[in-house]
N, C-alpha and C positions, 0 to 999 in steps of 0.2 A: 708167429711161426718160429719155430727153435731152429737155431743159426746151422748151419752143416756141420758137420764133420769131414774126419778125412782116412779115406781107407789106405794106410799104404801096404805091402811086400811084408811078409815075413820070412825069417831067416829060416831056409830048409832043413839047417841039422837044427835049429833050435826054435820050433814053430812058438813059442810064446814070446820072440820078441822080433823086433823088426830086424828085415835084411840089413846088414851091417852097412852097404850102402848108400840107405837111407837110414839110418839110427840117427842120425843126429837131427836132422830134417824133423823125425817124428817127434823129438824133443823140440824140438823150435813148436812144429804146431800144437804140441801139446801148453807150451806157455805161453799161447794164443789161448785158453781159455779152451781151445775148441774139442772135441769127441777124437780120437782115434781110435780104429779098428783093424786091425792086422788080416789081409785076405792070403790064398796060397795062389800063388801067380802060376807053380807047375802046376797045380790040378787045373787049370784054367788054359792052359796050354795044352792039357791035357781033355780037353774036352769034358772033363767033369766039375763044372760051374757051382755044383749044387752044394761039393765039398769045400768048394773053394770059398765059400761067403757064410759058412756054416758058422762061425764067429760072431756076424753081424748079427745085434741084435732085430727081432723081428720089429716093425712098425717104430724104426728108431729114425726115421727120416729121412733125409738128404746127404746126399757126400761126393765129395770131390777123391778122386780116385789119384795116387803118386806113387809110382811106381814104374817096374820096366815094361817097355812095351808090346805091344800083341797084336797080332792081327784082327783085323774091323771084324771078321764074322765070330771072333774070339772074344772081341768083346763087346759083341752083338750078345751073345750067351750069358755074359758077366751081366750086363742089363735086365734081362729075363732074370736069372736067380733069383737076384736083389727085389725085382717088383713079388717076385713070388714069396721074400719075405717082407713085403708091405714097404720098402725102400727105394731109391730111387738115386739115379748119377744124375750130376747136376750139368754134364757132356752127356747127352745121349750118344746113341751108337750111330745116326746120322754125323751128325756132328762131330764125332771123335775122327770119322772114315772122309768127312771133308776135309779137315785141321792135317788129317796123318799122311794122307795119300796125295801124290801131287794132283794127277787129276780131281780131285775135290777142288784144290785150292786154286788152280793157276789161272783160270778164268781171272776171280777176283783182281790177280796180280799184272794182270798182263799189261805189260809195257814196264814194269818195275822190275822184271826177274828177266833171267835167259831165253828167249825163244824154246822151246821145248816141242816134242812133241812124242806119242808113246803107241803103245801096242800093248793090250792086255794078254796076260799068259797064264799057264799056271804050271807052275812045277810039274804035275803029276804027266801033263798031256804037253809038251814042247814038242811045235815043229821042229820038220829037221834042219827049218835056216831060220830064225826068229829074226833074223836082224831082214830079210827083205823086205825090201818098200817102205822100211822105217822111215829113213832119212828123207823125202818125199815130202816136199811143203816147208822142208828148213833153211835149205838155201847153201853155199857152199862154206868152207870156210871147217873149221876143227869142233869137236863137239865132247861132248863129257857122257856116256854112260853109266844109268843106275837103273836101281828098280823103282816103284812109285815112294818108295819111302825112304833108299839108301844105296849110297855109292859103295864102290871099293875103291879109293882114294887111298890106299896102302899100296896096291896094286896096278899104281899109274899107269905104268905105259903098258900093262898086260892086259888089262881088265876096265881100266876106266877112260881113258883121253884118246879118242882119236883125234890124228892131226889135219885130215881130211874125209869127212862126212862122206863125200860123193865116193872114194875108195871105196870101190862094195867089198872087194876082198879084203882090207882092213878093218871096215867096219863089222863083216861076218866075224872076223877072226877076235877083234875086243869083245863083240857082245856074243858070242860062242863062249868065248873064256869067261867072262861077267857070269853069265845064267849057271854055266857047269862049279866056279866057285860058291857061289849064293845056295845052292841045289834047292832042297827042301825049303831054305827061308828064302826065297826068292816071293816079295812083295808084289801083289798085283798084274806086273808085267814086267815090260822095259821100254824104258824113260830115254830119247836123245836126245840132250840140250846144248843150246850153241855155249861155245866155250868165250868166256868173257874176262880178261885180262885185269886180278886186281894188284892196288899197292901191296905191298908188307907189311903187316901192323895188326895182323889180324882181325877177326870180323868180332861184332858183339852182337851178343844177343838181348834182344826186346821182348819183354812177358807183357803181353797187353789180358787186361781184364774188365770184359764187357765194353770193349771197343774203346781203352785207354790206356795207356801208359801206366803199369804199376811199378816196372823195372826195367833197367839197364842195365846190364852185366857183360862180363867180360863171357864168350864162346868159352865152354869147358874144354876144346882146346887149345887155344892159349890164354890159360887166365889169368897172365903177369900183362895182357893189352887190353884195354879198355875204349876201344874209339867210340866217335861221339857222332851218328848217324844224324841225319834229317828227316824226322820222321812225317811230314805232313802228308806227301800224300800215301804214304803207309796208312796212316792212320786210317782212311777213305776208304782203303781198301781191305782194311782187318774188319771194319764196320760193315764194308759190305758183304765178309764171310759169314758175318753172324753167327761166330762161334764165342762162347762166352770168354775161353781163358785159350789163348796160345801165345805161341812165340813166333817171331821172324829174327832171321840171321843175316845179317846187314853187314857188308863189305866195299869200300870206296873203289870203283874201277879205275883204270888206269887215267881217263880223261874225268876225274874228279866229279862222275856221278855216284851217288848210292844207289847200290842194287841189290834187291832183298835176291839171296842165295839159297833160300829155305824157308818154307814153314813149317810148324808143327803143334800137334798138340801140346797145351804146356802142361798138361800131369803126366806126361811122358819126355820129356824135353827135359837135361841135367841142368845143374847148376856146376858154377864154376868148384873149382878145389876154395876150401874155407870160406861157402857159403852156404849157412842153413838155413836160407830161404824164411824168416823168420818173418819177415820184411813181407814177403811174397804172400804169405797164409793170412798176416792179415788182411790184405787188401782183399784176400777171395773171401774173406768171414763177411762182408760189406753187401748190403742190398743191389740186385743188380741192376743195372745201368743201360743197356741194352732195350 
């Protein structure tokens, strides 16, 4: 079987070569030996899949997909295209929708991450108080609002941190403001999670592939820290997502435990500044392990 390739993002005003923020990245995996294929991420956002892979060769195999990310029934579509030109992602669209959305993933996690709990929504049809009966099963204490895939952590004290959960009228008024920010890209639903107190030092991020350790890296946002997580029983619990390639984002709490703060798919997941993943592409070119 010939090794995968990899599809990444092309640059919208100049569709023959990769988005500039993966340009370099395509050059790493290119001196991996391995296939790349340039896809249109707007047409694919755009509901039209069929223009978006029109590139890929027909019956050219396998591929790991790097680029920005999209919504699970968006790239439920990407999937379809691809098989209909004889191709295939090597994340299905299960698996991308377990890795990207927290409910997929938190099961797996649970006792390792924040207490959480959620409400599915969709932008189109929002009640008129989405935050009732959220908080219900969390217990009291301050809590962090997102959607299934992303916070507004710019947005602190308007949008994301309540300082008490049980406040129904603070917590109406954060996750009011959250949903009416987010509007159209509002992921899934909304997410409360109990708020859990870390050191300074920033968090790193972990690429695991095929339920191991392929990288450590510093979180691309701060990528001058590097900490050094403990990953055992991560590890127990990425194996048992059974997702081929992701990341967790690992932050020491205040009482000196690691606690995963995130999961994600990792062909969707950054790399730090002045890393082109080079390191990363081989390890996915590698038979899988899983």
């Amino acid at each position: 079987m010939a090794p995968p390739g990899f599809l990444f993002c092309r640059d919208p005003l100049r569709p023959t070569r990769p988005d500039p923020v993966f340009a370099e990245e395509e050059a790493a995996a290119r001196r991996t030996g391995a296939r790349t294929v340039l896809v249109d991420h707007d047409a694919l956002l755009a509901g039209d899949p069929g223009t978006a892979v029109r590139r890929v060769p027909r019956d050219s195999g396998t591929y790991w997909y790097r680029g920005w990310m999209m919504p699970a029934v968006r790239y439920a579509d990407f999937e379809r295209a691809l098989a209909a030109r004889g191709c295939a992602l090597l994340t299905d669209a299960a698996a991308y929708r377990r890795a990207h959305e927290l409910p997929g993933w938190y099961e797996a996690f649970t006792g390792l991450t924040p207490r959480s709990v959620w409400r599915s929504l969709s932008a189109a049809d929002l009640p008129p108080d989405p935050a009732t009966g959220l908080a219900e099963g969390l217990g009291p204490g301050p809590g962090i609002v997102k959607d299934f895939v992303k916070s507004r952590k710019d947005e602190w004290h308007e949008a994301c941190f309540v300082p008490e959960v049980k406040d129904a009228e603070r917590l109406a008024a954060i996750v009011g403001r959250f949903v009416e920010l987010q509007g159209e890209f509002l992921a899934g639903g909304v997410v409360l999670r109990a708020y859990e107190p870390f050191v300074p030092g920033g968090e790193a991020r972990v690429w695991w592939v095929d339920g191991e350790v392929a990288r450590v890296t510093a979180h691309p946002d701060t990528p001058g820290r590097l900490p050094a997580p403990g990953l055992d029983a991560v590890g127990e619990a990425v194996r048992a997502l059974g997702c081929r390639w992701v990341t967790t984002d690992m932050a020491l709490r205040e009482d000196g435990v690691w606690r995963v703060v995130e999961v994600g798919d990792g062909q969707v997941s950054g790399l730090p500044a002045g890393d082109d993943g080079e390191a990363l592409f081989r390890a996915l070119l590698g038979p899988p392990a899983l």
